[in-house]
C-alpha positions as CSV (number, residue, x, y, z in Angstrom):
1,X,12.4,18.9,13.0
2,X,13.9,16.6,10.3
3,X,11.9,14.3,8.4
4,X,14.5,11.0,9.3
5,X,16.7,10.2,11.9
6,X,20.1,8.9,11.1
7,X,20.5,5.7,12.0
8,X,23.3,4.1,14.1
9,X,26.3,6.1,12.1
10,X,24.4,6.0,9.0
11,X,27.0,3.9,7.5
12,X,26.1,0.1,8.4
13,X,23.0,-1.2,9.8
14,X,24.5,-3.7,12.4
15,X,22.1,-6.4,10.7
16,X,19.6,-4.0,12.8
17,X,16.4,-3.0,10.7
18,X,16.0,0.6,9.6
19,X,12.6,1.8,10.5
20,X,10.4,3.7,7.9
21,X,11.6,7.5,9.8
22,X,15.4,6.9,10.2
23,X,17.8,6.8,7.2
24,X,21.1,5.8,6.8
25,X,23.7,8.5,5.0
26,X,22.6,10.2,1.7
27,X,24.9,8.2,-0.7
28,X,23.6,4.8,0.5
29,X,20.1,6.1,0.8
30,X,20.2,7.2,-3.0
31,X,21.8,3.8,-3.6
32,X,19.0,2.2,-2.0
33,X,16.4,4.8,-3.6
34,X,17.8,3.0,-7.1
35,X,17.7,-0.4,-6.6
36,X,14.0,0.1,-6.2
37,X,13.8,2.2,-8.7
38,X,15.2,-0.8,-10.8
39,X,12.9,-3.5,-8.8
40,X,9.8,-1.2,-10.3
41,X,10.9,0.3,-13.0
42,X,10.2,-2.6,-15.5
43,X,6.2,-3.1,-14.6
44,X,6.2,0.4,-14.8
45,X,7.3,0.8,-18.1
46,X,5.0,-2.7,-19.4
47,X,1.9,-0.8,-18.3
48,X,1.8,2.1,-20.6
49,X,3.8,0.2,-23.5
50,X,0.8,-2.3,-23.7
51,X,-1.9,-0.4,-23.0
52,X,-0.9,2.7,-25.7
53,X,-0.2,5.3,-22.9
54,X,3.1,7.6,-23.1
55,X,5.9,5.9,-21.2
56,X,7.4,9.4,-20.1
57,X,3.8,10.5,-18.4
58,X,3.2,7.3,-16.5
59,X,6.3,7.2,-15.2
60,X,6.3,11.5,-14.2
61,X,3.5,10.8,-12.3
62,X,4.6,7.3,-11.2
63,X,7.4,9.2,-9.5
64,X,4.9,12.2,-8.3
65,X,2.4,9.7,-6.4
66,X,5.4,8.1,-4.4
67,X,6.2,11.4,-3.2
68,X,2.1,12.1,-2.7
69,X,2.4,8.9,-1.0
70,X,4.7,9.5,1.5
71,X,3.3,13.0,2.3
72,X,-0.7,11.7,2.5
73,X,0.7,8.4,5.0
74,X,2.9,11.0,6.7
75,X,6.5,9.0,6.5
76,X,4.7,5.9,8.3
77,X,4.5,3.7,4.9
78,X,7.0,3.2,3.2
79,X,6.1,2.2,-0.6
80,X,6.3,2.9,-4.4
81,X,2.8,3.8,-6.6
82,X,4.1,2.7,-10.1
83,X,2.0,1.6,-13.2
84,X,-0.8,-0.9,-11.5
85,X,-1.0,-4.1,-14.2
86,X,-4.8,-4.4,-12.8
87,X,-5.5,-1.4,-15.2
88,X,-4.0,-2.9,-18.4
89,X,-7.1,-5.0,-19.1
90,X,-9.4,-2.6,-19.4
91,X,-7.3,-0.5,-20.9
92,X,-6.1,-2.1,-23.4
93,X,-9.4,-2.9,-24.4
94,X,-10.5,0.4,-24.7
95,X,-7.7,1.2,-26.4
96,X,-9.6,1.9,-29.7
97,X,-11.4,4.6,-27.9
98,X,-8.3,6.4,-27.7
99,X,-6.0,7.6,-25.3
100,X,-8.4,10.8,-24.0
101,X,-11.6,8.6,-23.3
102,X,-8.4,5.7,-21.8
103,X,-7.8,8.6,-19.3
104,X,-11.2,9.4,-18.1
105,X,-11.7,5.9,-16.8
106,X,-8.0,6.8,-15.2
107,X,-9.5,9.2,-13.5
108,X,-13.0,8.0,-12.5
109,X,-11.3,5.1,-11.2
110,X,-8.7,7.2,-8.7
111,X,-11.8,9.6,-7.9
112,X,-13.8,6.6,-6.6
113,X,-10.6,5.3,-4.8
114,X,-10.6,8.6,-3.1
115,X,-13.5,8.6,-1.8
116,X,-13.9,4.8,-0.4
117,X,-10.2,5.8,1.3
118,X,-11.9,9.0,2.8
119,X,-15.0,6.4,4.1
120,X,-12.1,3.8,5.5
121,X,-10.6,6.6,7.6
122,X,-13.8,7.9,9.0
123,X,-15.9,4.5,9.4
124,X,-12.4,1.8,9.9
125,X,-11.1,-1.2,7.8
126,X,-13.8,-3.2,8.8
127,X,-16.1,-1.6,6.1
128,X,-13.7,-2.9,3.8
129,X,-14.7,-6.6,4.8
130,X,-18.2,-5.9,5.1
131,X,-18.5,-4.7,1.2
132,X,-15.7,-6.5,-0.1
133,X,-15.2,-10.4,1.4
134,X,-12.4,-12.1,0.3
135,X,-14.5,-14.0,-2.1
136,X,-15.5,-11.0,-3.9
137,X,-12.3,-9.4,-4.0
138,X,-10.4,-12.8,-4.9
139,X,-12.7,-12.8,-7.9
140,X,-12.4,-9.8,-9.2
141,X,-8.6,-9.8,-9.3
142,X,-8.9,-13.3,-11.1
143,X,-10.9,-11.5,-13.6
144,X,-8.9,-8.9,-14.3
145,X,-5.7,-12.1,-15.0
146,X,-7.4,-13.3,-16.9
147,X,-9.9,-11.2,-19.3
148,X,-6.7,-10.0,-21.6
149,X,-5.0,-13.8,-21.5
150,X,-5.9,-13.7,-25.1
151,X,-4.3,-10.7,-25.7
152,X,-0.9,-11.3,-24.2
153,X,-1.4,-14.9,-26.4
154,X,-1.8,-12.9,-29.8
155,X,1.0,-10.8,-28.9
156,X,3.0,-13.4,-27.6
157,X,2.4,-15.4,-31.7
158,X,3.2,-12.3,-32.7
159,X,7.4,-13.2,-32.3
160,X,7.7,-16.4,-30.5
161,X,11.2,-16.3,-30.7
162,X,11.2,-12.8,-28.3
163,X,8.6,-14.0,-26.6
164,X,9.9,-17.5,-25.3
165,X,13.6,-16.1,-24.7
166,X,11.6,-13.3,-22.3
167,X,9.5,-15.6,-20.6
168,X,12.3,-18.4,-20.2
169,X,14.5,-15.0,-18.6
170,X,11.9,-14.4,-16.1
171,X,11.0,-17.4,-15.0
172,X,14.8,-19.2,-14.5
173,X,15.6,-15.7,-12.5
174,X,12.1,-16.0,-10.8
175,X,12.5,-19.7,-9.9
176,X,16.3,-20.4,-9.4
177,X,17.7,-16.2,-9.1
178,X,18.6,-15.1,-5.7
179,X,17.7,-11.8,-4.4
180,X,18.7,-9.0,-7.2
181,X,18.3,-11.4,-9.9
182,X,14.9,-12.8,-8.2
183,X,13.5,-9.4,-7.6
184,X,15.1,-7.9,-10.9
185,X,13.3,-11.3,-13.0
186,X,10.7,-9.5,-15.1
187,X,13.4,-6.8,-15.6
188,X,16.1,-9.1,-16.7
189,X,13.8,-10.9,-18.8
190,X,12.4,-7.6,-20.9
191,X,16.0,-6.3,-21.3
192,X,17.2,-9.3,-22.8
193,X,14.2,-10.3,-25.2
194,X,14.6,-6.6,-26.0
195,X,18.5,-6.6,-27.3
196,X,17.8,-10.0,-29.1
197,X,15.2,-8.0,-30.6
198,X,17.6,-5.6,-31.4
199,X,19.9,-7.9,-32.7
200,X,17.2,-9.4,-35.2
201,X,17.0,-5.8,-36.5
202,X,13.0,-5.8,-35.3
203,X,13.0,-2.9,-33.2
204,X,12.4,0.2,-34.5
205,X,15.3,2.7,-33.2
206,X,14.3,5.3,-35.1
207,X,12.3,7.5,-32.6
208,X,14.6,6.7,-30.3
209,X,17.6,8.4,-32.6
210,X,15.2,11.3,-33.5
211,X,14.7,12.0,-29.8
212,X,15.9,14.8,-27.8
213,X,18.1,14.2,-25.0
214,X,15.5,16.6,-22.6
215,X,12.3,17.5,-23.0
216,X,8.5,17.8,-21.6
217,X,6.8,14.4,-21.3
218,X,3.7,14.1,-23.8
219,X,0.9,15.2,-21.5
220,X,-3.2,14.5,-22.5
221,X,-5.9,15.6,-21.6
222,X,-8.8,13.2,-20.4
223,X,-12.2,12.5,-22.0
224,X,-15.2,10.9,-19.3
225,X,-17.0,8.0,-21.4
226,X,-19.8,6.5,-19.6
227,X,-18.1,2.5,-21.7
228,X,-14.8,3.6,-21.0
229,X,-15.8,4.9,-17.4
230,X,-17.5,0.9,-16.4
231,X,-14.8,-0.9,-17.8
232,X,-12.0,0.6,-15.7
233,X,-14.3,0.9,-12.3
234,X,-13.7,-2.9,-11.5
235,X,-10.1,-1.6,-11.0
236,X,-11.2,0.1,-8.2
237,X,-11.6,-2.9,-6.3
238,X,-8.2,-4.3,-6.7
239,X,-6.5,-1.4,-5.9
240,X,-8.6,-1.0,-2.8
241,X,-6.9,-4.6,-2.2
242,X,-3.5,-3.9,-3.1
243,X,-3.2,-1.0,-1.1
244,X,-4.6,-2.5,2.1
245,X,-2.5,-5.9,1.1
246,X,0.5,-3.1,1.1
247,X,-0.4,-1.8,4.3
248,X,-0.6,-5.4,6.3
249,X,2.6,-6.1,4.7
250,X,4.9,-3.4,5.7
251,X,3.5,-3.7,9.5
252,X,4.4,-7.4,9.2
253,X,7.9,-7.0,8.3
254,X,8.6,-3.9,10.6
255,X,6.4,-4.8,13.9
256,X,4.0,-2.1,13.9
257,X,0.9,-1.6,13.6
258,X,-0.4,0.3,11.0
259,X,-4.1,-0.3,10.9
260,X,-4.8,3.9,10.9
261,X,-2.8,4.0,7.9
262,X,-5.3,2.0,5.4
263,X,-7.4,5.1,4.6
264,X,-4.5,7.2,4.5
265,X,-2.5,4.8,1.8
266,X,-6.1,4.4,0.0
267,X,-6.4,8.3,-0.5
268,X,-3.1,8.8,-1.6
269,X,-3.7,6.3,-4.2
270,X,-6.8,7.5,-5.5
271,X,-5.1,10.8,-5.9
272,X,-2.4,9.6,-7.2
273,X,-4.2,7.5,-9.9
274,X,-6.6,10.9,-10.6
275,X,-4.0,13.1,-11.1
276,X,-1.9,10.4,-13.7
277,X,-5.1,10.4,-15.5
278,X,-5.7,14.5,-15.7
279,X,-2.2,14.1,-17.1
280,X,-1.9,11.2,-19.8
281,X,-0.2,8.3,-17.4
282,X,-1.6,5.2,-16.0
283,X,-3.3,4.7,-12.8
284,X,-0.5,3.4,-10.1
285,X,-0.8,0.7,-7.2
286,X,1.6,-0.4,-4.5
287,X,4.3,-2.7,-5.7
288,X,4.9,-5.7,-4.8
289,X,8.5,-6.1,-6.2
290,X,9.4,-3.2,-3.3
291,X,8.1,-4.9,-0.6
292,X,10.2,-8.1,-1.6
293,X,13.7,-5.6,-1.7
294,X,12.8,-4.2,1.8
295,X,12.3,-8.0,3.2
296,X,15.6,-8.4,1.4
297,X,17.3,-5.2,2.8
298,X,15.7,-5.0,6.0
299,X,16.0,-1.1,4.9
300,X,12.7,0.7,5.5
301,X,13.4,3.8,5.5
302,X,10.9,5.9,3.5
303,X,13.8,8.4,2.9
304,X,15.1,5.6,-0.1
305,X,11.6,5.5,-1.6
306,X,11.4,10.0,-1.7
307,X,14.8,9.1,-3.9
308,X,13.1,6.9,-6.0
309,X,10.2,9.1,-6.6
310,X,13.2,11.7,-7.4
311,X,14.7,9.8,-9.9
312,X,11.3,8.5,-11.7
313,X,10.3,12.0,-12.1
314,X,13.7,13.4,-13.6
315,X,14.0,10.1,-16.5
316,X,10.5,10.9,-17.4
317,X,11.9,14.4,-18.6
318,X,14.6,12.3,-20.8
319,X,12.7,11.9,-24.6
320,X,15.6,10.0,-25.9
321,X,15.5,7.5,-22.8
322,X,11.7,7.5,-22.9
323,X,12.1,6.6,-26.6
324,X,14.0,3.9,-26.1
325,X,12.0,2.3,-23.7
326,X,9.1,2.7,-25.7
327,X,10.7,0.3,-28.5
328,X,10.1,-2.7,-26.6
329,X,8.9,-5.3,-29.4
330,X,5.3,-7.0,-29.4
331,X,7.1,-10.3,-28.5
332,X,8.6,-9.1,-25.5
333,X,5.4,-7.4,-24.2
334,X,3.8,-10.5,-24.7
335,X,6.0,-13.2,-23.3
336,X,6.3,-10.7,-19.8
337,X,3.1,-10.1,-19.6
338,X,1.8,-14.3,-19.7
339,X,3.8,-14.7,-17.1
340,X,2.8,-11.0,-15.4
341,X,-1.0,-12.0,-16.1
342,X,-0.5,-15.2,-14.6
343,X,0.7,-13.8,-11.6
344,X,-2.2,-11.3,-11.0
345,X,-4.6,-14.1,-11.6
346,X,-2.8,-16.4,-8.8
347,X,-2.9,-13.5,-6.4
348,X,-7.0,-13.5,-6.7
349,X,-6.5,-17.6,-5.6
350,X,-4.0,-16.7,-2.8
351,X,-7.2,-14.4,-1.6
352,X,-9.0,-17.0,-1.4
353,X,-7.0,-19.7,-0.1
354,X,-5.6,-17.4,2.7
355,X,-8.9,-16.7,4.0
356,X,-10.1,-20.2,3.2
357,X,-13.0,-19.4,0.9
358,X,-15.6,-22.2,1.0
359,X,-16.5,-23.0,-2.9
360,X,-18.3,-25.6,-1.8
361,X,-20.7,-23.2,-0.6
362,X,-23.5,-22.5,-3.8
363,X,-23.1,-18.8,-3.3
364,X,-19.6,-19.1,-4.1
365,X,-19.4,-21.4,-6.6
366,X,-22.3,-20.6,-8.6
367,X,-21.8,-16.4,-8.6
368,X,-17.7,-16.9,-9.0
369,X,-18.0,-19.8,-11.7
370,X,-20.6,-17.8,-13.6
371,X,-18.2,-14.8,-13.4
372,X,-15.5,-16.1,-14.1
373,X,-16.4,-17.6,-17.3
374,X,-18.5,-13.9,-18.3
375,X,-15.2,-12.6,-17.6
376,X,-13.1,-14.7,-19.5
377,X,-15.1,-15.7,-22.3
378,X,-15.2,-11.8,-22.8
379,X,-19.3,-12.1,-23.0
380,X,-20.2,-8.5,-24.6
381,X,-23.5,-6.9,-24.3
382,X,-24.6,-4.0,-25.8
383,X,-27.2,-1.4,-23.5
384,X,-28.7,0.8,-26.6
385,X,-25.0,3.0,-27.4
386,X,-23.7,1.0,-24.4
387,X,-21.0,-1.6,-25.1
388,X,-20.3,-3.9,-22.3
389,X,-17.6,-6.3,-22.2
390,X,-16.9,-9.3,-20.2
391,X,-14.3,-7.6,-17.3
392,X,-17.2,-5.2,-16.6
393,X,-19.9,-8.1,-16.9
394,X,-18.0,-10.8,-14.5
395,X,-17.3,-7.9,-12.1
396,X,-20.8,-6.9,-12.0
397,X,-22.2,-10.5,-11.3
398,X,-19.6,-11.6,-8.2
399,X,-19.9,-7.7,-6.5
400,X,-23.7,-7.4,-6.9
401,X,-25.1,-11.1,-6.9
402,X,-23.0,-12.5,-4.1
403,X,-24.1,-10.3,-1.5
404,X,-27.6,-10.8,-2.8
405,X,-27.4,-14.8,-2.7
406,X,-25.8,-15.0,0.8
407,X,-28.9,-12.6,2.2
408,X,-31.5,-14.9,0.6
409,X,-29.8,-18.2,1.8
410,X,-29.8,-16.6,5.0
411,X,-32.9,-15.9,4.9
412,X,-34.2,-19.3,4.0
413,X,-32.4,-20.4,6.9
């Protein structure tokens, strides 16, 4: 039995939809396989270029989770795992760990993924709501915008010039760009600050000459580190979210229901995310930027997304081109990712809008503020060796205290 059906005469779509198990002939299916390729490919490639990780590895293993992906959720979801921007927080401020003890949070945090996906598939999404309300979850993400603002501001200082020509790129595309140039924004943006960095003679081609033309990625091994380990678990939460946000998405657009799917996308996640980490990449997350080419498109089919995780996996095998997108200047990194740190943070508030949080409530407002501010004002605490910053802090209040406070005001009533 073949994995798609060809649809119609696999030439045109009829303005008809093409559903996740049909495909249309194998040159416009590869055509359609790049063009998300290019709607990822720049998040994916910010991730491990902030954060210290090897571009090549993050985006092997990018490229091996979509095709996990689409194996675990058996053709039924169609999506791309690339670099998740929820890890580059905490990563980045472990980053003086080094990159082994960066890895085994990687991996702790997948692990843990993998098994709350394994208890959604036995128990049903409704465990999700119980343990994680919106308010929660909305919170957490909010953190994770905005504990490494500061960062992406000293970064951003670092070349203003690179950094406001990026972040002008992204937004006129974002704002006034129609579909390519919309979904392609942050893309655009990076490429551009990146040859005016050029230009300016501040990027540093020479790896990027020495480089081979093929050659192994730079695979590490990972180090567990009980500080490294608790400030990457919060991640878990959002990618919990951005999987099941995936999930509702895809059934939205196409009609279906795909409810028994949640655990399945979880777990392919989680293993996705582990296995990146045994390896030396970043942990991955649904994209976003995918879903809005598909709305575009009307092209489901997960045949496209099998070429994309094709073509990920054979550039990561490219040095020279690995090189080269490893030169992207500090500027550049910064002015994408205040606007890429921005967006994260307004995603946490669409949580909570959406499902009409009440901060008027005490509970809310008093355990979100007080997070919040932990998390942003970076409040570290030390536990005897134990150095705790303020992601892990702010994540710890809103997840433990909230439930806590809602049973005692219950209680009282």
């Amino acid at each position: 039995m073949a994995l798609w059906t060809v649809h119609g005469d696999g030439r045109t779509t009829d303005g008809d939809a093409v559903s996740p198990q049909e495909r249309l002939s194998w040159p416009l299916t590869v055509g359609f396989g790049a063009q998300h390729l290019v709607a990822m490919v720049g998040a994916t490639i910010l991730v491990p270029a902030t954060t210290g990780l090897p571009v090549g590895t993050t985006l092997l293993f990018s490229g091996v989770g979509t095709l996990l992906f689409l194996v675990i959720t058996r053709n039924r979801v169609p999506g791309y795992l690339g670099a998740s921007f929820a890890f580059v927080a905490p990563l980045e401020a472990a980053r003086g760990e080094g990159v082994a003890a960066q890895l085994g949070g990687v991996v702790a945090a997948g692990l843990l993924v993998i098994i709350i996906g394994v208890a959604v598939k036995a128990l049903g999404v409704r465990l999700l709501e119980a343990v994680m309300p919106p308010v929660v979850t909305g919170a957490v993400v909010i953190l994770i915008g905005l504990n490494l603002s500061h960062r992406a501001a000293t970064s951003f200082s670092a070349q203003p010039l690179l950094a406001v020509v990026t972040m002008g790129i992204i937004l006129l595309c974002g704002v006034l760009g129609r579909r390519l140039f919309f979904r392609l924004s942050v893309l655009l943006g990076v490429v551009v600050g990146w040859a005016l960095g050029f230009a300016l003679g501040v990027v540093d081609t020479g790896a990027v000459a020495g480089a081979a033309w093929l050659g192994l990625p730079d695979f590490h091994a990972p180090e567990l580190r009980p500080a490294v380990t608790l400030l990457v678990l919060p991640v878990v939460i959002v990618l919990v979210a951005e999987n099941v946000g995936h999930v509702k998405a895809v059934a939205g657009l196409t009609g279906r229901n795909l409810d028994g799917s949640v655990g399945d996308s979880i777990i392919a996640n989680g293993l996705s995310t582990a296995l990146a980490g045994f390896g030396g990449g970043s942990g991955t997350s649904t994209y976003s930027e995918n879903i809005g080419v598909m709305g575009v498109t009307r092209v489901y089919s997960t045949a496209a997304y099998a070429v994309t995780g094709a073509l990920a996996v054979l550039l990561a095998f490219s040095p020279k081109a690995t090189a080269a997108l490893g030169s992207v200047p500090p500027g550049v990194v910064g002015g994408a990712t205040l606007v890429l740190l921005g967006l994260i943070t307004l995603v946490g508030v669409r949580i909570w809008m959406d499902n009409r949080v009440d901060l008027a409530n005490p509970g809310n407002a008093l355990v979100g503020g007080a997070a919040l501010v932990a998390g942003v004002g970076d409040l570290t605490l030390r536990l005897g060796e134990l150095e705790l910053g303020g992601l892990v802090w702010g994540s710890l209040l809103v997840v433990i205290l909230h439930p806590v406070m809602r049973w005692l005001r219950a209680a009282r009533r």
